[in-house]
Backbone as JSON, one array per atom type, in Angstrom:
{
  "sequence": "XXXXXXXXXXXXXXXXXXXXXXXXXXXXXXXXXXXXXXXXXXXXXXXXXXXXXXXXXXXXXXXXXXXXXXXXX",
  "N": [[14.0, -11.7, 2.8], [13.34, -9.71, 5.53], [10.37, -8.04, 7.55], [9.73, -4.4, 6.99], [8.69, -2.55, 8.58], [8.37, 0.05, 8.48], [7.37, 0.44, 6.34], [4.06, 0.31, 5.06], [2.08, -1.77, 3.81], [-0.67, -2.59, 3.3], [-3.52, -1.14, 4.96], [-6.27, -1.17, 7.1], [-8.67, 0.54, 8.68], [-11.09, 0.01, 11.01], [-12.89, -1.28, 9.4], [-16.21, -2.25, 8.41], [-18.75, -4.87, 7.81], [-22.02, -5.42, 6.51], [-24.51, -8.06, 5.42], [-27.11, -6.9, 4.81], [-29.16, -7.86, 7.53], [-27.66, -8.98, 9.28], [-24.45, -8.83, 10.66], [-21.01, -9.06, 9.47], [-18.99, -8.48, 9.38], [-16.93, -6.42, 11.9], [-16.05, -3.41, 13.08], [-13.19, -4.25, 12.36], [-9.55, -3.59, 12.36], [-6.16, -3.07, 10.7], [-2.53, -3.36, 10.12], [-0.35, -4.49, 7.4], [2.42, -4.81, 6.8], [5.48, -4.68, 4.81], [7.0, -7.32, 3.53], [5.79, -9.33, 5.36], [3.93, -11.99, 6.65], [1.34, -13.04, 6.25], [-1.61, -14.45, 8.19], [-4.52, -15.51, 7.88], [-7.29, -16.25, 10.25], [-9.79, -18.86, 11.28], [-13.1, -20.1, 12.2], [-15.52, -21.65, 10.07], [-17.27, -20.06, 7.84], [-16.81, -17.43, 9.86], [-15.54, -15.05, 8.49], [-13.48, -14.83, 7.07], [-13.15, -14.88, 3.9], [-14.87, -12.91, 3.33], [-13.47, -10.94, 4.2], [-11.22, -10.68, 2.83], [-12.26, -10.2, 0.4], [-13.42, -8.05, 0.85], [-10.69, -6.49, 1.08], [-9.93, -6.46, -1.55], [-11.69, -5.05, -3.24], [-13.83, -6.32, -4.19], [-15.93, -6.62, -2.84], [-18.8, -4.81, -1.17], [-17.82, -2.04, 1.22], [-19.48, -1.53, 4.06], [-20.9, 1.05, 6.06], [-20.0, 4.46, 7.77], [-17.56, 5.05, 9.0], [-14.72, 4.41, 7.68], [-11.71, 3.52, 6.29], [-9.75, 2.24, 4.0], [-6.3, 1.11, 2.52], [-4.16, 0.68, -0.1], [-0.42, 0.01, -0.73], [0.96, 1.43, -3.39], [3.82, 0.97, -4.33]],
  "CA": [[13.54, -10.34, 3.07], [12.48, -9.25, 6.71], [9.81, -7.28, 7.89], [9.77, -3.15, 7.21], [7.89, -1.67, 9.8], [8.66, 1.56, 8.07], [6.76, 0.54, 4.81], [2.85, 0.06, 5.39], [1.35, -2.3, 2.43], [-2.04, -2.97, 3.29], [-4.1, -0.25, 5.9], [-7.68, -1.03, 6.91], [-9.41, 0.89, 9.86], [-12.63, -0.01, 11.73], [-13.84, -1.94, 8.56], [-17.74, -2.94, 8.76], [-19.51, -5.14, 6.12], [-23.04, -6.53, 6.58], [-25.51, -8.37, 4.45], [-28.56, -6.86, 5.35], [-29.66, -7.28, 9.01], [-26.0, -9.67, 9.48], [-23.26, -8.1, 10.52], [-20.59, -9.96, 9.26], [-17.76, -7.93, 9.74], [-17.31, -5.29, 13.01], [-14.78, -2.87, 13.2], [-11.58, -4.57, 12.09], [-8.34, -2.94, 11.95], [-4.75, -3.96, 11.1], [-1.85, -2.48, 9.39], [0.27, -5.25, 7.11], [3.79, -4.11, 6.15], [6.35, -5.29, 3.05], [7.48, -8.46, 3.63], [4.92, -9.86, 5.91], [3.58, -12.99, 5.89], [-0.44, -12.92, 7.38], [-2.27, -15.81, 7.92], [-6.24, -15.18, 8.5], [-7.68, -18.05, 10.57], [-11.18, -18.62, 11.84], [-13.84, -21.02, 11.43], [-16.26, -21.27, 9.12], [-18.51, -18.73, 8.4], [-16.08, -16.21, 10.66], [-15.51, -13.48, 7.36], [-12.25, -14.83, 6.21], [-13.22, -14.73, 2.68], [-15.39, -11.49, 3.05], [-12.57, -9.85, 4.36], [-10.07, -10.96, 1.94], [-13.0, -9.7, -0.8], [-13.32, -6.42, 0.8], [-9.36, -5.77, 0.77], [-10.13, -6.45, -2.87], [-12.86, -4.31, -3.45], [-15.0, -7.44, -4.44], [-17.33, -6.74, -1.58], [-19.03, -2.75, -0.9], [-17.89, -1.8, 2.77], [-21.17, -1.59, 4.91], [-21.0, 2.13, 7.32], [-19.12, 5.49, 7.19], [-16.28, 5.06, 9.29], [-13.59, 3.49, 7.09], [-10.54, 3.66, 5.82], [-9.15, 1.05, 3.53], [-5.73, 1.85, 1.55], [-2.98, -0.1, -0.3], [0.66, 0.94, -0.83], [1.49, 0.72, -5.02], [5.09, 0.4, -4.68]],
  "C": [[12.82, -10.32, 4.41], [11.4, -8.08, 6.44], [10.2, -5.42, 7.85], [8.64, -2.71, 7.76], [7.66, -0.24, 9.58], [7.6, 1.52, 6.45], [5.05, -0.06, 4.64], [2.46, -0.6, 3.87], [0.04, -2.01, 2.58], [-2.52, -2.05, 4.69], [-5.48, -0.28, 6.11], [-8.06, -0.48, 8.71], [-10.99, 1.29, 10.09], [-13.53, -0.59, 10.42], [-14.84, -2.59, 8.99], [-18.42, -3.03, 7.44], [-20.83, -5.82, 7.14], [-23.79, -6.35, 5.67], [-26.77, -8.51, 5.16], [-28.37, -7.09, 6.85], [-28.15, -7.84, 9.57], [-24.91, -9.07, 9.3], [-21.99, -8.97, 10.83], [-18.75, -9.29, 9.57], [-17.55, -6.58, 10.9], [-15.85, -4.84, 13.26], [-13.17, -3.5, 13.51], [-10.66, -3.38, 11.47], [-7.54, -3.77, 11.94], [-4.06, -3.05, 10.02], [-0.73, -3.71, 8.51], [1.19, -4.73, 6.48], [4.52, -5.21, 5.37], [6.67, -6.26, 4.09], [6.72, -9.24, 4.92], [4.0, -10.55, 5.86], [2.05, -13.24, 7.0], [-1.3, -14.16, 7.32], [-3.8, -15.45, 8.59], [-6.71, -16.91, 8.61], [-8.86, -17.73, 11.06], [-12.34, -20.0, 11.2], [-14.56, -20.99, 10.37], [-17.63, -20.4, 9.29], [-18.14, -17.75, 9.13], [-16.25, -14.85, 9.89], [-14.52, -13.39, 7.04], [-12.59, -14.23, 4.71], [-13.94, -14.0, 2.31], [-14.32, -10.75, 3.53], [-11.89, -9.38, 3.31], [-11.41, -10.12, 0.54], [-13.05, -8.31, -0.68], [-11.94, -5.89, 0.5], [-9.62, -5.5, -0.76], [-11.2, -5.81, -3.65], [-14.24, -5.11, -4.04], [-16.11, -7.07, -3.79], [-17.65, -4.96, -1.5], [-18.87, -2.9, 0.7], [-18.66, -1.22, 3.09], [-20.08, 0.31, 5.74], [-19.73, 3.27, 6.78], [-17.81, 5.52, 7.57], [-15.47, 4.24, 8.83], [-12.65, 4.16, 6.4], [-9.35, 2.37, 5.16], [-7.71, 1.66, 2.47], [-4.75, 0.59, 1.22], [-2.11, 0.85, -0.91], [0.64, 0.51, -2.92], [2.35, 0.28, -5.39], [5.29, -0.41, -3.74]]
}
């Protein structure tokens, strides 16, 4: 299965998380479509695994401007 460019899965714009005075996440965007294979890299301590928590609603997104969505089908 290739890439649809036409079929948006995953939609997050200008996401911002921080814990308390640490701002751990600063306006990330990205748009991940069906069949797309994403690889989040970064060292440690970057906000891989707060990101990946916020897609998942694990985490509360910090500030007003956001926009997080997933596709169902």
């Amino acid at each position: 299965m290739g890439v649809n460019k036409q079929n948006v899965k995953i939609h997050v714009e200008h996401l911002k998380k921080n814990f308390g005075n640490l701002e751990v996440l600063r306006d990330v965007s990205t748009d991940i479509y069906e069949g797309e294979v994403v690889v989040i890299l970064g060292p440690s301590g970057s906000g891989k695994s707060t990101f990946l928590r916020c897609l998942n609603r694990l985490e509360e997104i910090t500030g007003a401007a956001q926009s997080l969505w997933m596709a169902t089908t």
